[in-house]
C-alpha positions as CSV (number, residue, x, y, z in Angstrom):
1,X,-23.3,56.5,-100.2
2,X,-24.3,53.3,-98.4
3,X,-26.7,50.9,-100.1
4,X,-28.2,47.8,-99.8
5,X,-25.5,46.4,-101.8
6,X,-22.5,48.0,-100.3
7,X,-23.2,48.0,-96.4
8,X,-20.7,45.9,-95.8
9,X,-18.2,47.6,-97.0
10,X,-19.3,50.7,-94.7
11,X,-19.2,51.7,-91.3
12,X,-22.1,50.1,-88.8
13,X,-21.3,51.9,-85.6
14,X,-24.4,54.5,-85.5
15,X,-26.7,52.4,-87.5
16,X,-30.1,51.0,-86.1
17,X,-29.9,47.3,-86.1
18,X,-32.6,44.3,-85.1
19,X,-31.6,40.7,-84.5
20,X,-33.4,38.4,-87.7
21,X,-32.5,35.1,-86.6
22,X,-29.6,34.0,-84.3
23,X,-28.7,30.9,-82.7
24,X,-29.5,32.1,-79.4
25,X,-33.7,32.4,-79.9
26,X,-33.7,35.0,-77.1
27,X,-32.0,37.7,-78.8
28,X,-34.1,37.4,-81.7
29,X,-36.3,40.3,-82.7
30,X,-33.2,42.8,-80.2
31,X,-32.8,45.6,-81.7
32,X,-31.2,49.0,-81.4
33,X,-28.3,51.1,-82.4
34,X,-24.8,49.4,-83.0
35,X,-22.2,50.7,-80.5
36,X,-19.2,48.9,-80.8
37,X,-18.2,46.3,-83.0
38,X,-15.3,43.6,-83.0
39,X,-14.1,40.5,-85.0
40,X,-17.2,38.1,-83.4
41,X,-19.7,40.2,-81.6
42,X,-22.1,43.6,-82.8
43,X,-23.0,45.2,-79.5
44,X,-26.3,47.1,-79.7
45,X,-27.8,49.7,-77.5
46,X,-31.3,48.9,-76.6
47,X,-33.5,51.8,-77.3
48,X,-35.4,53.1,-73.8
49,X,-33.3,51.3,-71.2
50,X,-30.0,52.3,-72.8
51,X,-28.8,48.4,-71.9
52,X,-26.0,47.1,-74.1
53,X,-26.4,43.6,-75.3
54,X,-23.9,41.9,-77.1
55,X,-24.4,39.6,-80.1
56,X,-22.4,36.8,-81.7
57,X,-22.3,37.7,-85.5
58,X,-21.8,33.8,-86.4
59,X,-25.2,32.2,-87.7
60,X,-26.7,35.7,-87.3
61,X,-28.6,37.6,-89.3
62,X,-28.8,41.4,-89.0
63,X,-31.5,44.0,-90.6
64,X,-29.7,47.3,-90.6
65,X,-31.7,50.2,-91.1
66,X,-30.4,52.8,-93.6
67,X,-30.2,56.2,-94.2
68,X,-32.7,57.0,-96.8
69,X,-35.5,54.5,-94.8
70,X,-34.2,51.6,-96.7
71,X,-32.7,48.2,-94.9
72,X,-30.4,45.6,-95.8
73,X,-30.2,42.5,-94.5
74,X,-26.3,41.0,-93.7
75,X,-24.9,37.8,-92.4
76,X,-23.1,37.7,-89.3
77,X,-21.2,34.6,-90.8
78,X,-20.1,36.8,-93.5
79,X,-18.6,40.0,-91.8
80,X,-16.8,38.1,-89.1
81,X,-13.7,40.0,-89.3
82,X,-12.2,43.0,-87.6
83,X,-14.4,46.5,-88.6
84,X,-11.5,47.8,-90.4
85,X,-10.7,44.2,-92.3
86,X,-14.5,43.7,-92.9
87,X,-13.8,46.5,-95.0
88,X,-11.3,46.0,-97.1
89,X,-12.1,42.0,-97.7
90,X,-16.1,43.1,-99.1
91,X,-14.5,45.0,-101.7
């Protein structure tokens, strides 16, 4: 089960995501559903428009709704690896 404690170690393709803070103020407050995800970059799919914007995940910070209504807030710094390394490194 994925918790506020554990995200990281789970998958975030599917989940509903929303900028924090970033180094690039314009994609603060972007939010929508995660897509795809590689080593750098989270690419989110804007809710409405269906645009696709992608997002640097160094000196991001990322609010990722939860299943349950709960959220967790994660790092980009932190889970700058590949999806399947980011998995087995948070462990």
């Amino acid at each position: 089960m994925i918790t506020e404690k554990n995200a990281s170690r789970h998958e975030l393709i599917g989940l509903e995501a929303t900028v924090a803070s970033s180094p690039d103020p314009s994609l603060v407050g972007a939010d929508g559903r995660v897509v795809d995800e590689t080593r750098n970059t989270l690419v989110l799919e804007r809710r409405g428009s269906g645009r696709r914007i992608r997002v640097a995940k160094e000196g991001a910070r990322f609010r990722l709704a939860l299943p349950g209504g709960r959220f967790a807030e994660m790092d980009g710094s932190s889970m700058a690896f590949r999806p399947e390394d980011r998995v087995k490194r948070c462990r």
